[in-house]
C-alpha positions as CSV (number, residue, x, y, z in Angstrom):
1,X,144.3,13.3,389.1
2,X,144.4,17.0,390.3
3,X,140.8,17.6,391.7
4,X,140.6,21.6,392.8
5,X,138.3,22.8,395.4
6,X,134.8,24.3,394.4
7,X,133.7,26.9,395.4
8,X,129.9,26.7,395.6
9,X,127.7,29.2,395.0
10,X,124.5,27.4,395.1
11,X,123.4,24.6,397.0
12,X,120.6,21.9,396.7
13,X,117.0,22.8,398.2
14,X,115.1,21.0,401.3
15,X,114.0,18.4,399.3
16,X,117.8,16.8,399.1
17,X,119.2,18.4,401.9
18,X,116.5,16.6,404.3
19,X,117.5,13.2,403.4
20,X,121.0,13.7,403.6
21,X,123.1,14.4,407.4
22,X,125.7,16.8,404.9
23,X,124.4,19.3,402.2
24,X,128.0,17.9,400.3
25,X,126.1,14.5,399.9
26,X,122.8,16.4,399.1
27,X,125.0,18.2,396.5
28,X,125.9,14.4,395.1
29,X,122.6,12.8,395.1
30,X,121.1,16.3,393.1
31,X,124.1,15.6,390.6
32,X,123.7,12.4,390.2
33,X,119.9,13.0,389.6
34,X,120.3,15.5,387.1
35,X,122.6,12.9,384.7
36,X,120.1,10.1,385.1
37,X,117.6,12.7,383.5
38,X,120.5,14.4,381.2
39,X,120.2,10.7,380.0
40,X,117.0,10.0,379.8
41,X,116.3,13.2,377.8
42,X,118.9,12.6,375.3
43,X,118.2,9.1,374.6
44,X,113.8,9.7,374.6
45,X,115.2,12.3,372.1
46,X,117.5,10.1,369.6
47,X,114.2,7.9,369.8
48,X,111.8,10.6,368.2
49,X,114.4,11.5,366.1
50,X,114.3,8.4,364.5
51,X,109.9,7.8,365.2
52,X,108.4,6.2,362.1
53,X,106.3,8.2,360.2
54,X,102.9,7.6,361.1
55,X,101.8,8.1,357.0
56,X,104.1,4.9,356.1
57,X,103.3,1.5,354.9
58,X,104.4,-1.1,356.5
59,X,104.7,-4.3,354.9
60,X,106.6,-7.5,354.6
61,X,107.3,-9.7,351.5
62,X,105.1,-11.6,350.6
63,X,103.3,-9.5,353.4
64,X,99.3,-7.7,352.1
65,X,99.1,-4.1,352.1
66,X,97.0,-2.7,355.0
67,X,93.6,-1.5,354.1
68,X,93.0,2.1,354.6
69,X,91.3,1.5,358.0
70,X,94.1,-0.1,359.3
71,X,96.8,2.5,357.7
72,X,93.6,5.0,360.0
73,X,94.1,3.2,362.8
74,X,97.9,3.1,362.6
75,X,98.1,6.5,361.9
76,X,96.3,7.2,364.9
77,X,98.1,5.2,367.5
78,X,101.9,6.8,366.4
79,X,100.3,9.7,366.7
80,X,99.3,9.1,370.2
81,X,102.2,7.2,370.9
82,X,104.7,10.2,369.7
83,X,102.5,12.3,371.8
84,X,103.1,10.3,374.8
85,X,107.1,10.4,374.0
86,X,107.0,14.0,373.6
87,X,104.9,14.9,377.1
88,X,107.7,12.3,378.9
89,X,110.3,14.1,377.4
90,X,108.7,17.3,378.9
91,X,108.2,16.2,382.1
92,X,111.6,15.1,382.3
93,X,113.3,18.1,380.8
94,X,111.1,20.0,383.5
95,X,112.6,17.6,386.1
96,X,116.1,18.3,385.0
97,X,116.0,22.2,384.7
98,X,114.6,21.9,388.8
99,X,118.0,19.9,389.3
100,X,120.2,22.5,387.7
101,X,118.6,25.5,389.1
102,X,119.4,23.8,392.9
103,X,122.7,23.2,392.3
104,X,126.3,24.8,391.2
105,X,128.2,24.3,388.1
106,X,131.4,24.3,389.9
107,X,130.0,21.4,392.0
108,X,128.3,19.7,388.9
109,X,132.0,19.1,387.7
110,X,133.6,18.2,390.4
111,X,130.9,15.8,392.4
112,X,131.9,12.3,389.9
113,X,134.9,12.3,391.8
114,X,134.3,10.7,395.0
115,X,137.0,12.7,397.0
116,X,136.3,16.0,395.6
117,X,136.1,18.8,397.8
118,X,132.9,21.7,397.9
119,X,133.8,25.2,400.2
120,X,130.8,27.3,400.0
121,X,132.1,30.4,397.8
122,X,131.0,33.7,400.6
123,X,133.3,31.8,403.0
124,X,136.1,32.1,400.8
125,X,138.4,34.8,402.1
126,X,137.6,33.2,406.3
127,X,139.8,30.2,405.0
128,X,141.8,31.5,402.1
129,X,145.3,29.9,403.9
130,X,143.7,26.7,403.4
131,X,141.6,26.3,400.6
132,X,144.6,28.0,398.8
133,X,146.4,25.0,399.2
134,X,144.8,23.5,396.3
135,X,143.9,24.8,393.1
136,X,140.1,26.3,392.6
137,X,137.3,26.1,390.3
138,X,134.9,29.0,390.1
139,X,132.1,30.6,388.1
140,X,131.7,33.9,387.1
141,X,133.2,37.2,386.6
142,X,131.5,38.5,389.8
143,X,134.6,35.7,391.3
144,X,136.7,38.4,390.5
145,X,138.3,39.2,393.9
146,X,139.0,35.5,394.5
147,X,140.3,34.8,391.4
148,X,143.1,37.7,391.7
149,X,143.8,36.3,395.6
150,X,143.9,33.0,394.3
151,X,146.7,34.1,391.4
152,X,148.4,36.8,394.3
153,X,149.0,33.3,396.1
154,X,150.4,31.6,393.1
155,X,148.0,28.9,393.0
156,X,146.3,27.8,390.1
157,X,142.2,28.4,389.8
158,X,140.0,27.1,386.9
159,X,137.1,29.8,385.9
160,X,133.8,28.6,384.7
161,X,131.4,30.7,382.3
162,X,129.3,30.5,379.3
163,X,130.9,28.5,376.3
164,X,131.9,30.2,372.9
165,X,129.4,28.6,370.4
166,X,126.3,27.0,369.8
167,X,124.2,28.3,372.7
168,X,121.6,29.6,370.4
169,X,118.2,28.2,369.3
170,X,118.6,25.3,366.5
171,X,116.5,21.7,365.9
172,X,118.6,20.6,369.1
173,X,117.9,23.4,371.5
174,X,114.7,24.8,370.8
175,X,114.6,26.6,374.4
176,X,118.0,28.3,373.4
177,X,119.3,26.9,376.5
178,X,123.4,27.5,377.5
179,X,124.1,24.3,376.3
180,X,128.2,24.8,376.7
181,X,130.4,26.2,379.2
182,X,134.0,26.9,379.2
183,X,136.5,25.8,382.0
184,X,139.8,27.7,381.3
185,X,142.7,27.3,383.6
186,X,144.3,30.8,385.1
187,X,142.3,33.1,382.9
188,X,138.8,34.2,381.4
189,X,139.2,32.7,378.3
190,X,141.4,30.5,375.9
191,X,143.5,33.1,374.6
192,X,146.8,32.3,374.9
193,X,147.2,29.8,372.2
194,X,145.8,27.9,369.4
195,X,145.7,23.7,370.5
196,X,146.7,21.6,367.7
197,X,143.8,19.3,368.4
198,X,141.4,16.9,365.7
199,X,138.3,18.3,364.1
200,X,135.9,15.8,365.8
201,X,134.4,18.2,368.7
202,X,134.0,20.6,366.2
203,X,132.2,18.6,363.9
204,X,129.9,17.2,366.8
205,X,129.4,20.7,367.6
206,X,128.4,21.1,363.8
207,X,126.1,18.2,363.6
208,X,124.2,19.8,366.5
209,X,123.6,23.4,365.6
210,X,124.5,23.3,361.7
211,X,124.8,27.0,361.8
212,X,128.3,26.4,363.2
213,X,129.9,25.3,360.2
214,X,132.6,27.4,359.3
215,X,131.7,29.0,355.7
216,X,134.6,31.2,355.5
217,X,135.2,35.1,355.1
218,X,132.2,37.1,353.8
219,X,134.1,39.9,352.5
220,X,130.8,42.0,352.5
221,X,129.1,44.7,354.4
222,X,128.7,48.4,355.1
223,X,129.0,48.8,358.8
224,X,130.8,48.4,362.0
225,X,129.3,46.5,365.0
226,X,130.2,47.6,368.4
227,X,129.2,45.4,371.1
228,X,129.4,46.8,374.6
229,X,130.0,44.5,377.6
230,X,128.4,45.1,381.1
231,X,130.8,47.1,383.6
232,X,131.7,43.6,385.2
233,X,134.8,42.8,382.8
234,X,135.9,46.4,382.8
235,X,135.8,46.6,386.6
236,X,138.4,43.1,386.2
237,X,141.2,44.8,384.5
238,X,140.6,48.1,386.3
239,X,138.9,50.3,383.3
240,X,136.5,52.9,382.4
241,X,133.4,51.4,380.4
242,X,132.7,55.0,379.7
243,X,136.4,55.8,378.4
244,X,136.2,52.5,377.0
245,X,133.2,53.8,374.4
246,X,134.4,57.4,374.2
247,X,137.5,55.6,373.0
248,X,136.2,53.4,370.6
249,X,133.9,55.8,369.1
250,X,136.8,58.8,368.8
251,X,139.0,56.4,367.0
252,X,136.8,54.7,364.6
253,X,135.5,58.2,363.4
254,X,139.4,59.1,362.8
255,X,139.7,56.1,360.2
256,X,136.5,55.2,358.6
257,X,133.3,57.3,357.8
258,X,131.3,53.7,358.1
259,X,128.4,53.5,360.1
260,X,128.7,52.5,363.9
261,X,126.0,50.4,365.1
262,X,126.0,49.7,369.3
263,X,125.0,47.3,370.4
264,X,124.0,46.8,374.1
265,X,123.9,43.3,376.7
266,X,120.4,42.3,376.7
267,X,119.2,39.8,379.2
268,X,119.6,36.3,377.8
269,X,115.9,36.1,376.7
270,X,116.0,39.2,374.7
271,X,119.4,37.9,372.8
272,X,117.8,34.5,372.3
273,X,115.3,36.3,370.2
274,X,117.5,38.8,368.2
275,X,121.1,36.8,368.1
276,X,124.3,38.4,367.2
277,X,124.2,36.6,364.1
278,X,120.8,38.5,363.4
279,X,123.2,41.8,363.9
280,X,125.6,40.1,362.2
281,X,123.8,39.9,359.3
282,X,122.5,43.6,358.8
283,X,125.4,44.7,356.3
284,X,128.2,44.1,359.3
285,X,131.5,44.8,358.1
286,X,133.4,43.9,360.8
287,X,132.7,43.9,364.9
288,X,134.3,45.7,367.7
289,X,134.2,44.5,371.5
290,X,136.0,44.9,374.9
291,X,136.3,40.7,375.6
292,X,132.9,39.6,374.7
293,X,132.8,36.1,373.3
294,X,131.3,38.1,370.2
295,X,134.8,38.0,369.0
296,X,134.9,34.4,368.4
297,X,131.4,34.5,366.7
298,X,131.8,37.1,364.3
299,X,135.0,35.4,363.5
300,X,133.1,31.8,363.1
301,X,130.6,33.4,361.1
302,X,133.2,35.2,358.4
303,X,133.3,39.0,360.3
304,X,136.6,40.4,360.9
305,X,136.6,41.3,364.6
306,X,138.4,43.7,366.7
307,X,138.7,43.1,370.5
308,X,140.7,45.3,372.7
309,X,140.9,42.6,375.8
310,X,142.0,39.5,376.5
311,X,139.6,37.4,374.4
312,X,139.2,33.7,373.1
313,X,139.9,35.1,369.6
314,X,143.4,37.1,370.0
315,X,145.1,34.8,368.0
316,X,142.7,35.2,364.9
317,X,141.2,38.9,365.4
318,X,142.6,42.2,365.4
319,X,143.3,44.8,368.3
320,X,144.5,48.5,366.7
321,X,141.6,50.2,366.0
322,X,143.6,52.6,364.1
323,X,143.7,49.5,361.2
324,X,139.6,49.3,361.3
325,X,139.9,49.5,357.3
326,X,142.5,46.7,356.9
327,X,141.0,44.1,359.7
328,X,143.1,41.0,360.2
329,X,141.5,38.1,358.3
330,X,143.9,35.1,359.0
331,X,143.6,32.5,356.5
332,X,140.8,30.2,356.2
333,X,142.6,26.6,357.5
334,X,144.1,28.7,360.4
335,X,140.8,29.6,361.6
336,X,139.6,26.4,361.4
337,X,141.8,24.7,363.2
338,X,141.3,28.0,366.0
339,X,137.6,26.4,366.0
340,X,138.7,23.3,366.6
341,X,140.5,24.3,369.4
342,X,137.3,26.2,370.8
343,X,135.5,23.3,370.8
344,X,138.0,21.8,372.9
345,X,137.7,24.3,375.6
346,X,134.0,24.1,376.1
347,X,131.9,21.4,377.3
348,X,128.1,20.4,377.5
349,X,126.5,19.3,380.6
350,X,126.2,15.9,380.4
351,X,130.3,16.0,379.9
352,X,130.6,17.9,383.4
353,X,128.3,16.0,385.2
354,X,130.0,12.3,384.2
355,X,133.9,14.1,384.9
356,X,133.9,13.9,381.1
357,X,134.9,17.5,381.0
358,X,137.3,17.6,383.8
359,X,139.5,14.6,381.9
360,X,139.5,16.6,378.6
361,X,140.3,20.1,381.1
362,X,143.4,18.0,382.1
363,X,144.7,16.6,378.2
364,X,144.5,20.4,377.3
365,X,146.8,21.2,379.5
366,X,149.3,19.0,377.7
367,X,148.6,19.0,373.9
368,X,150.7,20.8,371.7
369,X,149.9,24.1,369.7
370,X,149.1,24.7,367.0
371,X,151.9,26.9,365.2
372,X,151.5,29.3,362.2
């Protein structure tokens, strides 16, 4: 199995690193800590999920009704009971957010694999004639200069970021926590092809935020979203955030009198709270974005999307601005079997932390696509 170097950003605290004589077996043991409680969380979870309702009978054939002190006293102990479940699961949630926060998620993939390999990332470009004799995985667009010194090398690197869908607030994830993240080998995003893959991620990915079901195209709205990205991806591929918008803005005006709405990058705690599918939803008629991953969900959610990068949803969106009246809206089996191959790419983080997500990383590299 091909196991890239990682290149760490992050490293465990004093708490690991003390009983450990390397911080790479620190880096382990914080790992292997934060499954046993991605575990324990999930399964305390399917548990209250399925808690019996402290307002129902219980009785047998044959069996006597309880009296209505005892259906009291019942009542009272689930309820203390569920409480008790809910403070553990808590406690341990707590416990397994102080993991991730000490470690890396580049190192989070790689540390199942007991020969796997951990260079801290700022000491990249003092050893680059060695480490480049493997492939890398790294994290983040601020990886920028690596990344292109890696591919200037011809060696392959694997980029880490946020996943496409279903890292908003729902039953599941009532923090809106990033639940996925995508690994994508030698670019930013999965945008080269479709993967003729099944439906079951998708539908797992459906069953935990319901919101993700694919409804088809809306074919409503008044207005056009543009969603402005940070300077970091324009810095990437060498261009002018500022020409970027003056662009956008001079050539929607030239072919449509629609409303432009612009949208700024909040912090993470501001977007939790007003979603793109919130903007989505004020009489959108179809979005327009540099690369931002709010290509693929306007298309998920039944918007027409223009993206004028390299984005995750080139194959289904459009890129001429000049055709911002006639958006591309591919048909509807098409872009489900795109979101089926979406799924594919991203991975939640019990998958990274048991190598789950590095074995499916790997069959993606050799399934077939999806033509059309």
């Amino acid at each position: 199995m091909i196991l890239p170097i990682a290149l760490v950003d992050k490293w465990p605290g004093e708490e690991y690193q003390k009983h450990h004589a390397t911080i790479e077996s620190a880096l382990k043991h914080n790992v292997a800590d934060a499954l046993c409680l991605t575990k324990d969380v999930e399964m305390l979870k399917r548990i209250q999920k399925n808690w019996i309702p402290a307002d129902s009978v219980c009785a047998f054939p044959g069996q006597k009704l309880e009296t209505a002190e005892q259906v009291k006293i019942r009542h009272s102990d689930l309820q203390s009971q569920n409480r008790e479940l809910s403070n553990c699961i808590i406690e341990k949630d707590k416990k397994l957010q102080r993991c991730i926060k000490q470690s890396d998620y580049a190192a989070m993939i790689m540390a199942a694999y007991n020969n796997s390999m951990f260079v801290a990332k700022d000491l990249f470009f003092d050893a680059a004639d060695e480490i480049c004799q493997r492939p890398i995985l790294v994290r983040g667009i601020s990886s920028g200069k690596i990344i292109k010194e890696v591919a200037n090398r011809d060696q392959d690197f694997y980029f880490i970021e946020t996943g496409y869908l279903g890292n908003y607030r729902c039953d599941n994830n009532l923090s809106g926590r990033k639940i996925y993240h995508r690994i994508v080998k030698n670019n930013m995003q999965h945008c080269d092809r479709i993967m003729d893959v099944p439906d079951d991620r998708y539908q797992q990915l459906v069953s935990f935020n319901p919101a993700m079901q694919y409804q088809g195209w809306k074919n409503t709205g008044s207005k056009i979203l543009v969603v402005l990205p940070t300077d970091k991806p324009f810095q990437y591929y060498h261009d002018s955030r500022q020409k970027w918008i003056k662009y956008v803005e001079q050539t929607i005006r030239q072919h449509s009198d629609r409303e432009i709405v612009w949208r700024e990058k909040t912090s993470r705690s501001t977007r939790s709270n007003s979603t793109i599918y919130d903007a989505l939803d004020d009489d959108i008629y179809c979005l327009v974005t540099y690369n931002s991953i709010a290509a693929v969900e306007a298309v998920q959610y039944g918007i027409p999307a223009f993206a004028l990068a390299p984005t995750a949803a080139r194959t289904v969106c459009s890129s001429d601005l000049t055709q911002i009246e006639d958006p591309i809206r591919m048909p509807e089996d098409i872009i489900y079997k795109w979101l089926c191959s979406i799924a594919y790419g991203q991975f939640n983080l019990s998958e990274m932390l048991t190598g789950r997500a590095w074995e499916l990383v790997l069959e993606n590299e050799t399934r077939p696509t999806f033509n059309y």
